[in-house]
N, C-alpha and C positions, 0 to 999 in steps of 0.2 A: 462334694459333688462337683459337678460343671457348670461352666457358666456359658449360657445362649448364645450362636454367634450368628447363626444362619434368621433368614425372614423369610425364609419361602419354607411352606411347610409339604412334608413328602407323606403322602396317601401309602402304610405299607399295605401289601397285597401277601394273600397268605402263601407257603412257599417259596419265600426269596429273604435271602439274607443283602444287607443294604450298607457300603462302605464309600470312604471318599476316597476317590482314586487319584493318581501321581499329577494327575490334568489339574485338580481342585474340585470336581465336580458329585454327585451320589450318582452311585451307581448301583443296578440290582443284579444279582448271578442268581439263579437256580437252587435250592437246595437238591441235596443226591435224591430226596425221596420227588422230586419235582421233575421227572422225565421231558414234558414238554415244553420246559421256561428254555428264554434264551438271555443270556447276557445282554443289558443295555444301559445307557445312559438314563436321569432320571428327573434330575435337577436341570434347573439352567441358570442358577447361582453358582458362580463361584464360588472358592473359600480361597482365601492364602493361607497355607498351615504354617506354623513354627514349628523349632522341631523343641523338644523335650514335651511335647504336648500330645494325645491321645483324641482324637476325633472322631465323634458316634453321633447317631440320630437317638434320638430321646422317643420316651413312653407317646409325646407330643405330636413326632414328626420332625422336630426343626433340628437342626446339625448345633452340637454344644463340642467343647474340647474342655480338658482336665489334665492337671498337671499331672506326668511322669514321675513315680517316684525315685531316685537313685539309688543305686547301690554301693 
């Protein structure tokens, strides 16, 4: 699995899918079946990513990364 990296924990809300964006920060878009959501910011933690790493919010809330596998 992954290891925690974020302290600020994010409230999801039903209908939005939740990613860290190119800035550092969570952000939430719309699902297609979510006609009235709008794209926004969520967090106000940064993250620094590396790259070989894959970065998600957990069952929890809190922003975790996990290594990449290679091929």
């Amino acid at each position: 699995m992954g290891q925690r990296i974020g302290n600020e924990k994010i409230t999801r809300k039903e209908g939005y899918l939740y990613f860290i964006g190119k800035d550092g920060y969570v952000w939430e878009a719309p699902m297609k079946s979510n006609k009235r959501g709008r794209k926004g910011k969520v967090g106000s933690e940064k993250i620094n990513k590396e790259k070989g790493y894959l970065y998600y919010l957990d069952k929890a809330g809190y922003v975790c990364k996990a290594k990449m596998a290679r091929k």
